[in-house]
C-alpha positions in Angstrom: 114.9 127.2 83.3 114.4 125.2 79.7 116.8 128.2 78.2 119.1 128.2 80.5 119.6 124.4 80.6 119.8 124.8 76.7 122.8 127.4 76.7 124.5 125.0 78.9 124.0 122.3 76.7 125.1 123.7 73.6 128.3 125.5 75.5 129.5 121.7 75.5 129.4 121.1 71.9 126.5 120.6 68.9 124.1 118.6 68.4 124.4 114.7 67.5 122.3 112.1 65.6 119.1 111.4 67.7 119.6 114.3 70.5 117.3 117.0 70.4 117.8 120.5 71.7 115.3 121.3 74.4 113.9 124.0 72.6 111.6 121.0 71.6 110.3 119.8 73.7 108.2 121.3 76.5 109.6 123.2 79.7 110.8 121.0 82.1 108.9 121.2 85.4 111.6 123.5 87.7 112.0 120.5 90.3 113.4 118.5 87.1 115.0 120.8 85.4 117.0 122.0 88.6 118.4 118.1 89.0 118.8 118.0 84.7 120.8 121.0 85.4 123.2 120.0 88.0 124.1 116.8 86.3 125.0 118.9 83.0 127.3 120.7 84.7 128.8 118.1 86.6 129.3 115.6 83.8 129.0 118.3 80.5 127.7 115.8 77.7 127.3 117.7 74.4 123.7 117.3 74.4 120.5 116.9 76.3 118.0 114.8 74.9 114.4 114.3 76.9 112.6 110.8 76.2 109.0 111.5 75.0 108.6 107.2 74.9 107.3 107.0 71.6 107.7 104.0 69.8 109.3 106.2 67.0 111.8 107.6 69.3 112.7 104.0 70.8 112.8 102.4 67.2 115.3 105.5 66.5 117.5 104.8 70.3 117.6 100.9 68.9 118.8 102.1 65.6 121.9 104.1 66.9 122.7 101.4 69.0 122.8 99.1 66.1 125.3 101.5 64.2 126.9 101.3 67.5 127.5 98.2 67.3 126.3 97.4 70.7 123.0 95.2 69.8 122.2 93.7 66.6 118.5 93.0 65.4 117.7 89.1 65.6 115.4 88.7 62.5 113.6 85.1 63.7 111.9 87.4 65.8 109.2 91.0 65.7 111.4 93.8 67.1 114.3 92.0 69.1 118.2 92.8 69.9 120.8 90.9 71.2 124.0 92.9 73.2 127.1 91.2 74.2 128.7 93.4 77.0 131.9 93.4 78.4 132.7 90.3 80.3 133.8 92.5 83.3 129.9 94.1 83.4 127.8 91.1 83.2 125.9 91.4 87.1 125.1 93.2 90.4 128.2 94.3 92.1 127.2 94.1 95.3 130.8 94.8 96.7 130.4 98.1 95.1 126.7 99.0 96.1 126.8 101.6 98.9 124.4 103.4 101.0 125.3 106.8 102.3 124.0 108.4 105.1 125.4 110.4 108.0 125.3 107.2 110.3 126.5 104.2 109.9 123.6 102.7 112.1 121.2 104.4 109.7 122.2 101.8 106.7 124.1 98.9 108.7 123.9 97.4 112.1 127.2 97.6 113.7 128.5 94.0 113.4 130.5 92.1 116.5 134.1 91.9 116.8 135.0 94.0 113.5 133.3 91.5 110.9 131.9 92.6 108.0 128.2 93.7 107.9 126.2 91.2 105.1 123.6 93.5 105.1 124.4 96.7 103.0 127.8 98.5 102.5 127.8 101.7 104.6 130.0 105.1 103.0 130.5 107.9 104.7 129.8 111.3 103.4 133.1 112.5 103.0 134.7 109.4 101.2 131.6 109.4 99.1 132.6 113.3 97.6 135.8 111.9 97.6 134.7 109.1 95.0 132.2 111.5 93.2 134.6 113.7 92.2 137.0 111.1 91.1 134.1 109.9 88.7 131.6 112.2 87.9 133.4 115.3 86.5 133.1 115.6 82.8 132.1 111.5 82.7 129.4 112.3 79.6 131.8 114.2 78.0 131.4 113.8 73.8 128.2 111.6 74.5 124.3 112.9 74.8 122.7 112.6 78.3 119.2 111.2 78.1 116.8 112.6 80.3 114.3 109.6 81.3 111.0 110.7 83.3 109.6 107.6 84.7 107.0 106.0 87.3 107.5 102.9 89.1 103.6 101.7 89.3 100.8 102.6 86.9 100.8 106.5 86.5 98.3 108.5 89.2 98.3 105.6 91.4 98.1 106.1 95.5 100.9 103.3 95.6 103.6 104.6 92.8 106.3 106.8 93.0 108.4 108.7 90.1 112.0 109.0 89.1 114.0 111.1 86.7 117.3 109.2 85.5 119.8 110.9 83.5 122.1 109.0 81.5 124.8 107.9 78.8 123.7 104.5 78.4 120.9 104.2 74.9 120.7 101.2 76.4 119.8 101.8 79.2 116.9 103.9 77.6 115.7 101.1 75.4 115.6 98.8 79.1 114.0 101.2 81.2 111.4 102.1 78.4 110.5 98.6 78.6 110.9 98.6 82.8 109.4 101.6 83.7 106.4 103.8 82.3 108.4 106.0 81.1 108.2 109.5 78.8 106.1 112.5 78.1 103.4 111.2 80.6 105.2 110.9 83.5 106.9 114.4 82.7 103.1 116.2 82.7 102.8 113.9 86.2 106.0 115.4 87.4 104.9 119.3 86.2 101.9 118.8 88.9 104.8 119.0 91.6 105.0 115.4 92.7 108.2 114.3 94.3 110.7 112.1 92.7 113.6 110.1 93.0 116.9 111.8 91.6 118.5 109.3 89.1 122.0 110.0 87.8 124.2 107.4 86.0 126.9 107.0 83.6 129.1 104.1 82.1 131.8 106.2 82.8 133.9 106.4 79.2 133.5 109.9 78.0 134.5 110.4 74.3 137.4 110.2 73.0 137.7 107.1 74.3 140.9 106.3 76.0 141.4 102.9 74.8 139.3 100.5 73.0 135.4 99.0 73.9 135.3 95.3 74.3 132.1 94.5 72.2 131.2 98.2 71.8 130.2 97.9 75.6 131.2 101.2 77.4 131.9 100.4 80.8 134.5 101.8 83.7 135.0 98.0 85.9 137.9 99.4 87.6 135.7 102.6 88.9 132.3 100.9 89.2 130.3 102.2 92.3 126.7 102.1 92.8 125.8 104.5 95.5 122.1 105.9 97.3 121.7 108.8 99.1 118.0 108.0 101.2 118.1 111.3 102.9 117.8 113.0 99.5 116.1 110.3 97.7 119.0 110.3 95.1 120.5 107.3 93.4 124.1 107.7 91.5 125.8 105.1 89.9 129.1 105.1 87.4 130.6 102.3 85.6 128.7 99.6 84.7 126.1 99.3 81.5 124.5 96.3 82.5 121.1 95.5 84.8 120.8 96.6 88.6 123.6 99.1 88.3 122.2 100.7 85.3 118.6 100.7 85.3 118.2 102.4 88.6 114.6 101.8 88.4 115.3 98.6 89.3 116.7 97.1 92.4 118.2 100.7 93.2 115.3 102.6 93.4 112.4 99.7 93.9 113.7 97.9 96.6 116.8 100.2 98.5 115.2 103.8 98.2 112.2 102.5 98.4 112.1 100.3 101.5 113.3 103.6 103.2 110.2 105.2 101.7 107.8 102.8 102.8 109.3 102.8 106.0 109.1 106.6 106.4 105.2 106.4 105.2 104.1 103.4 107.1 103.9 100.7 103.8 106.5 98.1 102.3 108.9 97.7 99.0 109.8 94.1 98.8 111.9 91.6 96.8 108.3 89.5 96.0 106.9 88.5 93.1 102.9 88.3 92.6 100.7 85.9 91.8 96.7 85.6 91.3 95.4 81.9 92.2 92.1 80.9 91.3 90.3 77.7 92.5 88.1 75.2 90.4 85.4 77.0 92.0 86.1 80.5 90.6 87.6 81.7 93.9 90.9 83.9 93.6 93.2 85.0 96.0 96.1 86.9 95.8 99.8 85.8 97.1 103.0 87.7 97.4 106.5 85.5 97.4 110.1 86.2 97.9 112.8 84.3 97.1 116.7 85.2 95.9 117.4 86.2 92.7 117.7 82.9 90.2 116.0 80.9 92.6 112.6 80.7 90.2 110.4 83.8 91.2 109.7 84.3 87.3 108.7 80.8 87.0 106.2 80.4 90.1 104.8 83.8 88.9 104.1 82.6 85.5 103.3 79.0 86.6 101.2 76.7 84.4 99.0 74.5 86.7 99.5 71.1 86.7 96.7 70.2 88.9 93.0 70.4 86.8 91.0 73.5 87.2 93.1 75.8 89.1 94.2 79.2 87.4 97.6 81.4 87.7 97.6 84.7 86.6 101.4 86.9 87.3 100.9 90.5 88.3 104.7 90.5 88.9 107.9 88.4 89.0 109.9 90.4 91.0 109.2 93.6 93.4 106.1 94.2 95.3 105.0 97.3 96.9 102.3 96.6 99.6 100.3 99.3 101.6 97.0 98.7 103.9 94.0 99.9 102.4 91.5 102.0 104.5 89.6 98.3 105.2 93.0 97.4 106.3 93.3 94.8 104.2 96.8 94.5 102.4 97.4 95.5 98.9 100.1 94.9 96.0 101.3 96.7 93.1 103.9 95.6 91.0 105.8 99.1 90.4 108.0 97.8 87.1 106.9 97.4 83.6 108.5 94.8 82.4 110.6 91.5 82.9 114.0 91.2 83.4 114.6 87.5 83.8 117.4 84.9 84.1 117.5 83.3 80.5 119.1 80.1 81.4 116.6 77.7 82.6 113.6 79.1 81.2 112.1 76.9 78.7 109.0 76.1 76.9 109.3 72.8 80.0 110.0 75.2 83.1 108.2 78.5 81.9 106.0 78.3 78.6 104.5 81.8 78.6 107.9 83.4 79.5 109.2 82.2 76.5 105.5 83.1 75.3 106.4 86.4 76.3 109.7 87.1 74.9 108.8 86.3 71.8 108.8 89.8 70.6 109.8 93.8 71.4 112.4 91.8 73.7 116.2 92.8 74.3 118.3 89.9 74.9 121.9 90.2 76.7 124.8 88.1 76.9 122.9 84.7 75.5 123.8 82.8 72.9 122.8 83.2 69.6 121.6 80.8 66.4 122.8 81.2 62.7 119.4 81.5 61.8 118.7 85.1 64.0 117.5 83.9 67.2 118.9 83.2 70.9 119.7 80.5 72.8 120.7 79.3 76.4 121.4 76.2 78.3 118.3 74.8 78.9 116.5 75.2 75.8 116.1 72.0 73.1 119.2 71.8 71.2 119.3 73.5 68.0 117.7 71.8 64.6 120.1 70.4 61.9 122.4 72.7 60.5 121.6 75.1 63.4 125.0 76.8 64.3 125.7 78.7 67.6 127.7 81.5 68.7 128.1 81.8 72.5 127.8 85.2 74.5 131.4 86.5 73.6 130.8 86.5 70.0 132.8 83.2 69.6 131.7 79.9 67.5 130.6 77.2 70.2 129.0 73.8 70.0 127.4 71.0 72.3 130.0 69.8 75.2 132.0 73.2 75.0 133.8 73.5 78.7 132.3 76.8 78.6 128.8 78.1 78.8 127.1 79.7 75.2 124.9 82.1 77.4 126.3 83.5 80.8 124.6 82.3 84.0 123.0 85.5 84.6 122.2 86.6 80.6 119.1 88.2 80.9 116.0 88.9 78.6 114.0 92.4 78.8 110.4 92.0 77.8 107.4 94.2 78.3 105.4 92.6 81.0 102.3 93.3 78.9 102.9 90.8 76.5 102.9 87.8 79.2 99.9 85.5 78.4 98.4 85.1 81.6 99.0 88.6 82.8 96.4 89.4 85.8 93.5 91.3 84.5 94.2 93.8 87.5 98.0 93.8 87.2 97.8 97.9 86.8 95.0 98.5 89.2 95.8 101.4 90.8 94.3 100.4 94.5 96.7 97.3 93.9 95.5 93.5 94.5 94.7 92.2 97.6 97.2 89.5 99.5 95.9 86.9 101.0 99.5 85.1 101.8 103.2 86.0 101.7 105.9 83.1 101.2 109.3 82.7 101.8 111.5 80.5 100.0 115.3 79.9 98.8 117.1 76.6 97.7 117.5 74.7 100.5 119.2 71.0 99.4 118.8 69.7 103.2 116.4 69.6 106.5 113.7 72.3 105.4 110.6 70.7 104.4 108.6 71.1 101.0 106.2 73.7 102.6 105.1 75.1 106.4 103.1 78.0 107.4 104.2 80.3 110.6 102.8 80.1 114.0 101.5 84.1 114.2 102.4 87.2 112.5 105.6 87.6 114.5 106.7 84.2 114.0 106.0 84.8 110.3 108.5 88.1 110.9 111.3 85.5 112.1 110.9 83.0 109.0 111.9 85.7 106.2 114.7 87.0 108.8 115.8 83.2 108.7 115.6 82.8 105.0 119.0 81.2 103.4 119.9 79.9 100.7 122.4 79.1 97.8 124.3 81.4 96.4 123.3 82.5 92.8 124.8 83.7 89.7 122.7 87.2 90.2 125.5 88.6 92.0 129.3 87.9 92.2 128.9 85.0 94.8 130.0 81.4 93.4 127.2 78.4 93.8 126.5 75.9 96.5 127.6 78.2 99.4 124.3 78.5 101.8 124.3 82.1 102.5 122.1 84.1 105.0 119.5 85.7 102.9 116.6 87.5 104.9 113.4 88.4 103.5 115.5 87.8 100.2 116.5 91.5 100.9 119.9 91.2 101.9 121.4 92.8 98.7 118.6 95.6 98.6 118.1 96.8 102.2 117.8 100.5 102.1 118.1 100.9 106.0 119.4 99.3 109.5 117.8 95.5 109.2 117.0 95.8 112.6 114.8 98.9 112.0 113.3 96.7 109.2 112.4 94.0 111.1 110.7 96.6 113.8 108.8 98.1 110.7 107.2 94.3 109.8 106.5 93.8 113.4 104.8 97.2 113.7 102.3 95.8 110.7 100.4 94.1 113.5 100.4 97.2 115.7 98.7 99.4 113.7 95.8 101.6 115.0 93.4 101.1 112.4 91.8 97.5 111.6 94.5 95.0 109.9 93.5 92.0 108.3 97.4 90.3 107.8 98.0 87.8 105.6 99.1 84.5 106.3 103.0 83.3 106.0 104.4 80.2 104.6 107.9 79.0 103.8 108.6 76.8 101.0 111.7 75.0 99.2 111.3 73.4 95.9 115.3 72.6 96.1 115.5 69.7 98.7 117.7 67.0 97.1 117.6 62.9 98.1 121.4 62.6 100.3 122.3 59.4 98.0 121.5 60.7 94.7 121.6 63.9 94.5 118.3 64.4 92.8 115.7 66.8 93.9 113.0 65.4 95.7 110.4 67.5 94.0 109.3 67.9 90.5 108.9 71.8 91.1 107.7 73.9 88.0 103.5 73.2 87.7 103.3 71.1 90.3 103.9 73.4 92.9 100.5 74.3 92.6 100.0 71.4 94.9 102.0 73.5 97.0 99.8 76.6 96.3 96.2 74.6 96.9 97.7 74.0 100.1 98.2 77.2 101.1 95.4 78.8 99.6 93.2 76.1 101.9 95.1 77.5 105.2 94.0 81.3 103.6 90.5 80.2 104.0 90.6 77.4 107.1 88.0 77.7 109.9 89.6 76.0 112.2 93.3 76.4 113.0 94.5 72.7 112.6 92.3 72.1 109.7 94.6 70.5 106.8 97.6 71.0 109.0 99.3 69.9 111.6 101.8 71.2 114.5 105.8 70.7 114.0 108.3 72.4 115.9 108.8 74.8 112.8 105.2 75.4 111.8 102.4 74.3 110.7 103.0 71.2 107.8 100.2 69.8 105.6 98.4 66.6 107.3 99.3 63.1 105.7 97.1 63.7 102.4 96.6 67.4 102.5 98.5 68.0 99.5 96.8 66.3 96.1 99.6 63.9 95.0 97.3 62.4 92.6 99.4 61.7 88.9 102.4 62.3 90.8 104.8 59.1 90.9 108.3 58.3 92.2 107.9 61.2 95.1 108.6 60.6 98.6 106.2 62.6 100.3 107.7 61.7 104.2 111.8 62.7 103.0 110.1 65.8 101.5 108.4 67.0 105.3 111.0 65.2 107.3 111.9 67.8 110.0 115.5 66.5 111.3 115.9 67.5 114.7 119.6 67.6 114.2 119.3 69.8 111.0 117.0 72.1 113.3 119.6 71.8 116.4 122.8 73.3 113.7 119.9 75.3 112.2 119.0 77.3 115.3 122.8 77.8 116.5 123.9 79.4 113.1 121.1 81.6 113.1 121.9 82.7 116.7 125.5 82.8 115.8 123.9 85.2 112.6 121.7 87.1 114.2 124.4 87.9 117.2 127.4 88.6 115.1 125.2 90.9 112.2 122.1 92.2 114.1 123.4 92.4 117.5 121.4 95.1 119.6 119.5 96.2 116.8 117.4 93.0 117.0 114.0 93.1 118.3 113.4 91.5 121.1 110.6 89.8 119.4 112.8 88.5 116.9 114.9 86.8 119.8 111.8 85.7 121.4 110.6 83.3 118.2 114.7 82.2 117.9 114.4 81.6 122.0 111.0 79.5 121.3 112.5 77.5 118.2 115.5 76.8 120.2 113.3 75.4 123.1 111.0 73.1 120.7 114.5 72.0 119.1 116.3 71.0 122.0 113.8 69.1 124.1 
């Protein structure tokens, strides 16, 4: 099949700087070489090349992309690049992520009285063709298609899966060989026969170009679509260069194949980050969180304590894959690599071993950059004397500038490795045990500091409640509260309804089941006069987590808490507000009944209008109950 593959290849055109013919490299497994295959002859690049993931083959990748001119090395730092994309490809197009399957009950409840589903995008088969073969044909034409063998989760583990991506993009190679675990290993995984997600993208600008790149950035805006295929495990996306459209490792294959996965084997692929917590007396538990993109996952997960004593180790910032052991206990594996944060807010104040972490083998995109070689982003101290800035289009900028020097969703790419207080078992191939799972968003009004759920299936309501701000991860504008469940709404890969059924079924299972506790938290409630949070957030939510981690490990059901008509709240002095000053613990657990009232009618209004008949009846039940407490 290598030889065959290869006469395509070369029927296309020669070889070019930094492909390699596969003659070179060892067969391809048949599985991959049939998918490599296809995609040749659909979008005939002039070459092939396979990515071993060596670091001399990455060093080379950066290097082309330099004489590109699509990064540039930044020389304050070891081994870091800085790329300025085209302002059109700078975040998630959700209105252009689409699932595809024969049903549209499948992907998307049917929502009431014609509104538009906000839980996935449903295409049907034929229009999808339809749009493939306005895209794909001849896409990688003049360019080299890389062939990237990967493994979301630490190679041979029960809980990972694998993925071949083929692609235009050196970027996106450079990325996902920070992302993934990625190369020659995962290709002698893949020659044992394992199955594997199909990955096929392209920025969509074959060569000659047609008109000119804006920052060398190739990109297609006008034809962007992001589309998944869960029947056949296949992910193909054309158009846009830049994060969860390109490195389909990511949100594409981690949380939208993937929850379709887990759903068909009986586990789950979530939007969580993951956290170890250890006690003053050496006693660690494990907790899984999720909360909407830019709403501070990377910072909770790489939390520096402020209370004495008490440890946080990060096993992952943002996607965990959970599956009961044979104990039935519950256990997490973070299946990326690496870190692909929001720059703008982290600082050495909010998140001192992120920028720990970046600090080298890190690729930077669409921040701002300093005369002297290295980045910068609102949030950060201002630049020393005789420090001059250039913002994320290239442009001169300065303090007070109307416009931002880094875009609200400029990212950095860093190898999760290199994170300070990594978890000693962050690549444990059983995974870590959880303990708790937390929901969270920004919430300015009504929804207290912190509350654990009644019971499992009350838990199960709480994420399918979630909402929150709107955030610059997507092409939303701020301040609009907006319906967010289980922080998944982006990345469901499958009817919500049937989602919420597969959580509930987590406490029907035949074998034992030790379930971990739920809690909901807000770090985001602001005071109504001033507009100032309430909370000081950032270490001192591990107030928050000392909490919780006491309800992991309670006796007695009301001990440290007490009963609301929400949940369970900390009793008057359960959380340790010692050194804290100027904080009003009562506005921070004030449960407004009228809040609650407004609160349970738009979720009915939600769940009736988007869910309809596809929500469980337990679902309903726990709305029914909330209603009740509400309204007496």
């Amino acid at each position: 099949m290598a030889g065959l593959l290869l006469r395509v290849v070369r029927k296309h055109g020669g070889a070019s700087a930094g492909a390699r013919s596969l003659a070179s490299v060892p067969s391809l497994p048949p599985a991959v070489a049939d998918f490599v295959k296809g995609a040749v002859d659909e979008c005939r690049p002039s070459n092939v090349h396979v990515v071993t993931g060596t670091p001399r083959e990455t060093a080379a990748i950066l290097a082309g992309l330099e004489r590109e001119g699509t990064v540039k090395r930044l020389p304050k730092y070891e081994n870091c690049w800085l790329a300025r994309t085209d302002p059109k490809d700078v975040a998630r197009v959700e209105s252009k992520t689409v699932i595809v399957t024969r049903n549209q009950r499948d992907t998307v409840p049917v929502p009431a009285g014609g509104a538009k589903s906000q839980l996935g995008s449903w295409m049907d088969e034929s229009d999808w063709q339809r749009a493939r073969r306005e895209r794909f044909p001849g896409c990688m034409a003049g360019r080299t298609m890389y062939v990237i063998p990967f493994s979301m989760g630490p190679v041979g583990s029960s809980l990972s899966k694998y993925g071949v991506q083929v692609t235009d993009s050196p970027y996106v190679v450079a990325s996902m060989g920070i992302m993934t675990r990625a190369g020659t290993p995962v290709l002698n995984k893949l020659a044992e026969g394992v199955d594997f997600v199909r990955c096929q993208h392209s920025v969509g600008r074959p060569l000659p170009l047609s008109g000119p790149l804006v920052n060398s950035w190739p990109c297609n805006p006008d034809k962007v679509l992001i589309s998944h295929l869960p029947d056949e495990r296949r992910i193909m996306s054309f158009g846009s260069g830049y994060g969860g459209n390109s490195l389909l490792g990511k949100k594409c294959f981690a949380l939208r194949i993937a929850s379709r996965i887990a759903k068909d084997e009986g586990w789950l692929a979530e939007h969580m980050l993951i956290l170890g917590v250890t006690n003053p007396q050496g006693v660690k538990r494990y907790v899984a969180a999720a909360f909407p993109s830019a709403c501070g996952k990377t910072n909770l997960a790489m939390m520096k304590p402020a209370l004495p004593g008490w440890k946080v180790e990060c096993v992952g910032d943002d996607i965990a894959w959970m599956k009961f052991d044979s104990q039935g206990k519950l256990r997490a594996i973070n299946p990326e690599n690496g870190f692909f944060g929001v720059a703008p807010g982290t600082s050495d104040r909010t998140n001192p071993y992120a920028i720990a972490t970046i600090a080298r083998n890190t690729v930077f995109t669409n921040v701002g950059e300093t005369s002297e070689g290295g980045v910068w982003w609102e949030g950060l101290d201002p630049p020393a004397a005789g420090v001059t800035l250039t913002d994320w289009h290239g442009k001169a900028w300065k303090q007070g500038s109307s416009t931002p020097c880094a875009h609200p969703n400029s990212r950095f790419c860093a190898p999760a490795g290199q994170c300070p207080i990594i978890d000693p078992q962050w690549e444990s191939e059983e995974g870590v045990p959880i303990d708790a799972i937390i929901f969270g968003g920004r919430r300015p009004e009504g929804v207290p500091l912190v509350y654990e759920s009644f019971s499992w299936k009350h838990g199960v309501f709480v994420g399918a409640a979630m909402r929150s701000e709107a955030t610059a991860a997507a092409e939303h504008k701020g301040k609009v509260i907006m319906h967010d469940p289980f922080a998944m709404r982006p990345f469901f890969g499958y009817n919500f309804g049937d989602y919420l059924a597969h959580w509930l079924s987590m406490e029907n299972r035949k074998a034992p089941t030790q379930l971990p506790k739920i809690f909901h938290v807000n770090w985001f409630r602001k005071d109504p006069d001033s507009g100032a949070f309430l909370w000081p957030g950032f270490g001192e939510n591990a107030r928050v987590l000392e909490w919780i981690f006491k309800r992991c490990s309670r006796e007695r059901e009301d001990e440290a808490g007490k009963k609301s008509t929400i949940g369970w709240l900390p009793q008057d002095g359960a959380i340790d507000t010692q050194g804290l000053s100027g904080v009003d613990m009562g506005a921070l657990f004030d449960v407004p009944t009228p809040f609650w009232q407004k609160e349970t009618r738009e979720l009915r209004a939600y769940f009736t209008q988007q869910v309809g008949a596809d929500l469980p009846d337990e679902v309903g039940a726990e709305l029914k109950a909330l209603e009740d407490r509400v309204h007496v």
